[in-house]
Structures are given as structure tokens and as C-alpha cells.
N, C-alpha and C positions, 0 to 999 in steps of 0.2 A: 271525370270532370264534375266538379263540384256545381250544383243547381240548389239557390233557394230554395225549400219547399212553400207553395204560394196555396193559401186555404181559404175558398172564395164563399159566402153564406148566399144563394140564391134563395129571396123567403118568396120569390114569385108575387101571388096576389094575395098576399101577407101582411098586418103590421102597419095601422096607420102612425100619425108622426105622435101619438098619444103613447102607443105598445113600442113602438123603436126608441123613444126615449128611454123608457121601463129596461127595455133590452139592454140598452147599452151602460146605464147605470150598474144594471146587477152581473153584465158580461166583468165589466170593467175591479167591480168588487171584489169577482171571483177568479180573476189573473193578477190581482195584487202580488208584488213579490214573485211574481214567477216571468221566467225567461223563456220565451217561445219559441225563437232562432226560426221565425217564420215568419214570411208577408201573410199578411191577415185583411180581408177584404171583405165588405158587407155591399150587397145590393139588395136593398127594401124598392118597394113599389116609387114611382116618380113624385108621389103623392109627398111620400117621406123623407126623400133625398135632404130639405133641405133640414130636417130635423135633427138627420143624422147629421149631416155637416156641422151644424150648431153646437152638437152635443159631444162632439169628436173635439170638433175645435183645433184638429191637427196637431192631438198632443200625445196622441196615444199610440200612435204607432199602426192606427188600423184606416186603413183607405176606404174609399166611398166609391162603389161601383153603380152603375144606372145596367139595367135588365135588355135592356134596347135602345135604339138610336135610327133617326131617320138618313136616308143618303140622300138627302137634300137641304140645303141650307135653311130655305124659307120655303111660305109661300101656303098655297092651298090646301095644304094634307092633314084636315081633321082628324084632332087625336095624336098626330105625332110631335116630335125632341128630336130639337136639334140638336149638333154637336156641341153647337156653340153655348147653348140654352145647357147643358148640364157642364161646361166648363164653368162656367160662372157659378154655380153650385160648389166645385170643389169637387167632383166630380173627377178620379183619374182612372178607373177602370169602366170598362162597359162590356155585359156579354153580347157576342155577335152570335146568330144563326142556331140557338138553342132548339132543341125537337121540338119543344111544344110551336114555336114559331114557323119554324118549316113546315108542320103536319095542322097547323092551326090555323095557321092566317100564309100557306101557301110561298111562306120566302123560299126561293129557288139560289143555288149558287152563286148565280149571275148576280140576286139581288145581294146577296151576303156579302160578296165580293165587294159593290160599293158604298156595303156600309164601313167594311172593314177600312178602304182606302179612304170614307171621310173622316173615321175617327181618328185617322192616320194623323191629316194634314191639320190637326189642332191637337197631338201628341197625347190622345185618350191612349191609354194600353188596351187593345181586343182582350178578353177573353174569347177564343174563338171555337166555337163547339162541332164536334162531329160524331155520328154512331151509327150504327146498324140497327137494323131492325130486328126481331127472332125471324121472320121469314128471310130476310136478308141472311143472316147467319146461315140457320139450316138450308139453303139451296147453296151454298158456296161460296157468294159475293161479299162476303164480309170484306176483302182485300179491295175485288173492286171499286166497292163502292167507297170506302177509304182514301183510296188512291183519287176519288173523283172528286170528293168534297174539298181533300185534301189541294189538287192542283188547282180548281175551277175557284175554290175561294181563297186562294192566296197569290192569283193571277194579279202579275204586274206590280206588287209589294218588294218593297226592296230588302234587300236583307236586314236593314237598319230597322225596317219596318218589322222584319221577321224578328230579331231581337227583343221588341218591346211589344212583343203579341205571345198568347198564354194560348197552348191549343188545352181544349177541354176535350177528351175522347169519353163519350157519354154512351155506352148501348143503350139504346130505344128500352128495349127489355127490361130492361134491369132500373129503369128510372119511376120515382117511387112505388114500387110494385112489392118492394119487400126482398126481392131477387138481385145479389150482386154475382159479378162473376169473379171465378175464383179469382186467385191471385195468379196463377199459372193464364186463364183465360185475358185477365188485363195484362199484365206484359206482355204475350205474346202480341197483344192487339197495339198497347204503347211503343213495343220495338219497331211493329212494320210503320206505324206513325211517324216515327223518326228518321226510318229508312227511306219513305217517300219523300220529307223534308228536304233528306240528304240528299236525295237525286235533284231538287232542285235547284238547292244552295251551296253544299257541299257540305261535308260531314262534318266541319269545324262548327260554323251557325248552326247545324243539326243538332250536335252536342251542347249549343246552349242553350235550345229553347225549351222552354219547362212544358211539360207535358201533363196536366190532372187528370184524375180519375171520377166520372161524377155515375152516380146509380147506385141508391141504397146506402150511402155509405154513411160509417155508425160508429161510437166507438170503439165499439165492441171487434172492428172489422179492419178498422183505422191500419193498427201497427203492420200487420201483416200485407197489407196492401201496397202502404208507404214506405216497404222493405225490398221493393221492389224496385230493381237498377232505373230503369226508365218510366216511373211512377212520382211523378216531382207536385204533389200537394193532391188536392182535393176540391170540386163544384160540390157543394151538397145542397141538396135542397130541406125535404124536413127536420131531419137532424137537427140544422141550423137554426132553429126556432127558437130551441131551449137553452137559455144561455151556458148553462152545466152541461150537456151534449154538447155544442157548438167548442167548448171551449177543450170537453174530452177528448174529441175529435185531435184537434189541432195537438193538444198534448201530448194525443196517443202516436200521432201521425209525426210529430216531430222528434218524439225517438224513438222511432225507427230508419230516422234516414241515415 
């Protein structure tokens, strides 16, 4: 089954609206004349959201993602984004439940869950993140804890909702540490991915929902990764800085699919 390969630039606490300009001029330079046959997505800090918007201008083919998002409309919760407040930006992807959020500021499933379902109900696209930890890995639970992130945060999402959600499988490990896992270790990890899916939904929406690989990844690492049956784009994080990285990436990663 044919899946867009979808390459998502997460530059985190990266890039005010000064350097995301910079970025996107000299991105956009150096994919002159070339053909991606990929969604292409950028999340700068909220600072910059609307710079990139401006500078996009929705002509180029690359989407504007927000890093995070509140499960609440309004109201009392310094520091947070609504859903609503980044739709108005132009804003159509947003990542949900990334490690550093989980292991940082403590979001639990539960809470993941309702971000996922607010971004739902004003048609943001999740990027939805899950991964292991190395101690997770070596004592055995790579599966289980998969299988848990996996159900607990796509509880009550409807298939429709499944379709226009991007899972990110991210090992802990391997996220910028320099350490990717092979390409034998992500597939084996993106198939069980899919197979829990599939016990949910059935294998048919299993088979379309795009599945990235995020940890370490480089150009250099790109094709091989992206050559993998159930390996459908790429979350990078430093890579994505540079706009000749960022863009080899995608290059390198779009043929191989």
C-alpha cells in the first residue's frame, strides 16, 4: 500500500522568527527545481510560528507544525496554546506526546490522549510520538510499553481521526545522542507499531497510517532507514537545523521509498 513519505523538522527550543526566516529562504533556494514526492513539515518554537506562516505564505508546498498544544480551550494555564490560537496561524500539523514532554514536564497518556482528541475536533493533523527507553528495551518491554502508549493515547479516536494522525516511533535512546537504531531494529519496532494499530482498527486503516522514524537521523542514514517497508518519513530533530541537512535528509529519504 502506497503511504506518502511525510518529513517533519522538530528544531524544539530552536530558531527565533529572525533565523526561521533565514531558514526558509535559503531551505527554499536549495530545493529549487527539485521534486520531493514528500509532505514536508516544519515546527519552530511558538515564538516563530507566525513568521514561518508569513514566509511560507502557503505556496511552497511545506506545512507549519506547532511542538505542542493545550487540552484545553481557554482559560487559566500560563504558558500554554490553544488549539484554536495555532489554527489561526495556519498552523495544520502539531506534535503530540514527544519524550522530552513526557520525561519533562511529566504528560502521562491520559494527558496525551486529550490533546490528541482537541487537536482532532479543529482538524490539526497529530504528529503522535511514542518510544522506549534503553532500560525499557534491555529488560524486555519494548512491546509492552508500545502496546500501551499506543492504546492509552489513541483511546476513543475514531478511525477518521486515525487517518489524519502521523505516529512518530522515537526510542528514547537514540534521540539526539548520536545513536540510531539500525534499520533492522526500526522495522522490527514500526511493524509491531502497525500491528497494534491494526488490532485496533483493522489492518486496512493500519495500512494507511504513516508511521516516522525519529532519533539521530541524518543524511547520511536517511536512505536506508526510509527503505524500510513500514518506515513512511522521518521527526528529526538537529539534522533539521541546517537547511542542506534538512533538505538531504528528505532527498535522501524520498528515494528510497
Amino acid at each position: 500500500m502506497f503511504r506518502k513519505p511525510i518529513f517533519a523538522a522538530n528544531w524544539k527550543m530552536n530558531k527565533g522568527p529572525s533565523e526561521t526566516e533565514d531558514f526558509v529562504k535559503s531551505f527554499l533556494s536549495k530545493a529549487q527545481n527539485q521534486s520531493l514526492a514528500s509532505d514536508v513539515v516544519i515546527a519552530p518554537p511558538f515564538i516563530s510560528l507566525p513568521k514561518l506562516s508569513e514566509v511560507l505564505n502557503g505556496n511552497h508546498g511545506i506545512e507549519v507544525a506547532a511542538q505542542n498544544c493545550s487540552q484545553f480551550d481557554s482559560g487559566a494555564y500560563t504558558g500554554e496554546i490553544s488549539v484554536m490560537m495555532l489554527r489561526e496561524l495556519h498552523v495544520h500539523y502539531v506534535i503530540i506526546g514527544h519524550s522530552e514532554r513526557r520525561s519533562l514536564y511529566g504528560e502521562t497518556d491520559a494527558i496525551i490522549n486529550a490533546k490528541l482528541k482537541k487537536a482532532r475536533e479543529t482538524n490539526l493533523r497529530p504528529i503522535f510520538c511514542i518510544g522506549e527507553t534503553l532500560e525499557e528495551r534491555e529488560s524486555g518491554r519494548l512491546e509492552s510499553v508500545l502496546r500501551t502508549q499506543i492504546t492509552e493515547g489513541l483511546k476513543d479516536l475514531t478511525e477518521k481521526d486515525l487517518a489524519e494522525t502521523v505516529v512518530a516511533y522515537e526510542p528514547v535512546w537514540a534521540i539526539g545522542t548520536g545513536v540510531t537504531a539500525t534499520s533492522e531494529q526500526a522495522q522490527e519496532a514500526h511493524a509491531f507499531v502497525r500491528s497494534v494499530i491494526a488490532e485496533l482498527y483493522g489492518a486496512e486503516p493500519a495500512g494507511k497510517v504513516r508511521i516516522q522514524y525519529g532519533g539521530s537521523v541524518k543524511p547520511g542514514n536517511a536512505a536506508e532507514l526510509m527503505a524500510c517497508p513500514d518506515i513512511d518519513g522521518a521527526l528529526i530533530g538537529g539534522a533539521s537545523l541546517d537547511p542542506q541537512s534538512f533538505l538531504d535528509i528528505i532527498r535522501n529519504g524520498s528515494s528510497a521509498e
